[in-house]
C-alpha positions as CSV (number, residue, x, y, z in Angstrom):
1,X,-66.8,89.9,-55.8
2,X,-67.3,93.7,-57.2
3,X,-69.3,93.5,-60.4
4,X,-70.0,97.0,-60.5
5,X,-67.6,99.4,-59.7
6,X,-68.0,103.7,-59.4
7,X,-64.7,105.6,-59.7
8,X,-65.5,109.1,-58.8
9,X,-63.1,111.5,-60.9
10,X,-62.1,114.8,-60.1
11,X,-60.9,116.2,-63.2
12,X,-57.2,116.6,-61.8
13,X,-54.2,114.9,-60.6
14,X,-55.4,113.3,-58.0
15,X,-57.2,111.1,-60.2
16,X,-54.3,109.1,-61.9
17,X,-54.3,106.5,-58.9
18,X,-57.6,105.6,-59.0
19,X,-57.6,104.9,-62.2
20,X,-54.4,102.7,-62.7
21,X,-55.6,100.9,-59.3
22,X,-59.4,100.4,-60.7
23,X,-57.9,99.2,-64.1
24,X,-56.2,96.5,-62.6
25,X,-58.7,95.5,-60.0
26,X,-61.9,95.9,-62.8
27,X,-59.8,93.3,-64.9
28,X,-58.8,90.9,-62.0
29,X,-62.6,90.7,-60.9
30,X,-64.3,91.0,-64.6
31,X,-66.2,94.1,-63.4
32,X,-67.6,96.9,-65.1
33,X,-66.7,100.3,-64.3
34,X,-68.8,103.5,-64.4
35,X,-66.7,107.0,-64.3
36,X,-68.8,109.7,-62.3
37,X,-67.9,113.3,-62.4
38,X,-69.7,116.0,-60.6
39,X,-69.7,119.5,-62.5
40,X,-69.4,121.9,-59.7
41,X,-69.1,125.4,-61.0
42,X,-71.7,127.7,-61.5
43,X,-73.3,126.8,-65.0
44,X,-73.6,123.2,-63.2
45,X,-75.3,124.8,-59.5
46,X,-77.2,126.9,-61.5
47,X,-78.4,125.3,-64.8
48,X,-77.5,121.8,-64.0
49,X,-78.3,119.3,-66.8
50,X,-78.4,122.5,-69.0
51,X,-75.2,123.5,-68.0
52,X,-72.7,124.5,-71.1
53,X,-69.7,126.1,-71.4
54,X,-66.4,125.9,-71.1
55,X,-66.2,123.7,-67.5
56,X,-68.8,121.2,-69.5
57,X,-67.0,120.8,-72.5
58,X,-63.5,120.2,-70.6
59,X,-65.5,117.5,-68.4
60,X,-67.3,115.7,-71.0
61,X,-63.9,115.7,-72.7
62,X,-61.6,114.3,-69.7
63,X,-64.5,111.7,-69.3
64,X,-64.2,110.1,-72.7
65,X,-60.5,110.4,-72.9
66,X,-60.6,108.5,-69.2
67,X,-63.3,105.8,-70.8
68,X,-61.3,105.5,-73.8
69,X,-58.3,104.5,-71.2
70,X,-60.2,101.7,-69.7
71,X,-61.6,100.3,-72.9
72,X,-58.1,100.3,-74.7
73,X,-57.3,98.1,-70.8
74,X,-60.2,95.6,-71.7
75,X,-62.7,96.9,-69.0
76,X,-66.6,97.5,-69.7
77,X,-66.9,101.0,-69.1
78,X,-69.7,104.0,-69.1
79,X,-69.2,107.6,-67.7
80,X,-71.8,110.1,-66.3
81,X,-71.7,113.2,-65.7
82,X,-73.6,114.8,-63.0
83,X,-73.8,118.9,-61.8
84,X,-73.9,120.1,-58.4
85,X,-72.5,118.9,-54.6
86,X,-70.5,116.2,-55.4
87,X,-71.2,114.3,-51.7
88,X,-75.2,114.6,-52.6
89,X,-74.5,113.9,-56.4
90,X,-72.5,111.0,-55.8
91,X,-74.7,109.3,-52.7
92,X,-78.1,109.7,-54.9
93,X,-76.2,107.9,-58.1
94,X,-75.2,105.0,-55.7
95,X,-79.1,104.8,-54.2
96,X,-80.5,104.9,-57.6
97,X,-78.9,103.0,-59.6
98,X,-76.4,100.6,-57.6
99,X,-72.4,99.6,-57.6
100,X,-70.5,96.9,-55.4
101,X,-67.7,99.6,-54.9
102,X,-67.3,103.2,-54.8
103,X,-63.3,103.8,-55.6
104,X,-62.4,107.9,-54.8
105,X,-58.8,109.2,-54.8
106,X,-57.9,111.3,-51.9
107,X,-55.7,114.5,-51.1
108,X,-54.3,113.3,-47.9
109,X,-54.9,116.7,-46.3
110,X,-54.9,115.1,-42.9
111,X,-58.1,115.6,-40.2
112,X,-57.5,119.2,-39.6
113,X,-57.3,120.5,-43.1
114,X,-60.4,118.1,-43.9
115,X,-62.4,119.7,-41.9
116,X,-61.9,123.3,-43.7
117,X,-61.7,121.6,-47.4
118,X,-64.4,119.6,-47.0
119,X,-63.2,115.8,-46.9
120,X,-65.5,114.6,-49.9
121,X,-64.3,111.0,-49.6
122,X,-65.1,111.2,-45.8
123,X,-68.7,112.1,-46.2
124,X,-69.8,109.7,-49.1
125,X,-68.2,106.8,-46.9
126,X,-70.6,107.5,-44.1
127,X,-73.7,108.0,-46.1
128,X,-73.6,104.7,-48.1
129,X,-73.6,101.2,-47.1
130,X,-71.2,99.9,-49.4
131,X,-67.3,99.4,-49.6
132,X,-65.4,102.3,-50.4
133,X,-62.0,102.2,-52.0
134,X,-60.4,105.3,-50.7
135,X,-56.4,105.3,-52.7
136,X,-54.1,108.4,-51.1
137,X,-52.7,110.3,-54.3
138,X,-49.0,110.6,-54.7
């Protein structure tokens, strides 16, 4: 059913259920699983592909040690990393180049705080035209 599966990573906490959920459900359905990140600070607004530093290295970093995790699990895996608005970046990576699933973690802040933190998850479920997995963090 999902042969292609995006797991947008955050780079914190929040991220551990998506990942154990994906692991499973990339196994069960013989998908392959592509990690996106979005760099967000200002090396990545400003310089974006050029973007180095500190923010890049730690990134790149948490990406392959999250990769590494889903080969040791058996899954095909990629990563990407992409700089900029995370909604936009992740909406044009699903136009261009395709999934069956997006899978995000959540905050849970609740409608009110979403509307002041921005609600990430929110937006990229009403721009696309595919499933979204949306898993509340713990």
């Amino acid at each position: 059913m999902y042969k292609r599966i995006l797991v947008t990573l955050e780079a914190t906490p929040t991220d551990r259920v998506i990942i154990d959920h994906v692991k499973k459900l990339a196994r069960e359905m013989r998908s392959t699983v592509t990690l996106l990140h979005v760099a967000t600070g200002v090396p990545a607004q400003f310089h974006g592909e050029d973007a180095a530093g500190k923010e890049i290295e730690e990134d790149r970093a948490y990406l392959a040690e999250v990769e590494n995790e889903f080969q040791q699990a058996g899954v095909p895996v990629s990563s990407e990393l992409a700089f900029g608005a995370p909604v936009k970046e992740i909406v044009r990576w699903v136009e261009k180049s395709g999934c069956d699933l997006v899978a995000m973690g959540t905050h849970g802040h609740g409608p009110v705080a979403d509307l002041f933190l921005g609600a990430t998850a929110s937006k990229v479920q009403h721009s696309i035209s595919i499933p979204v997995l949306l898993l509340r963090a713990k």
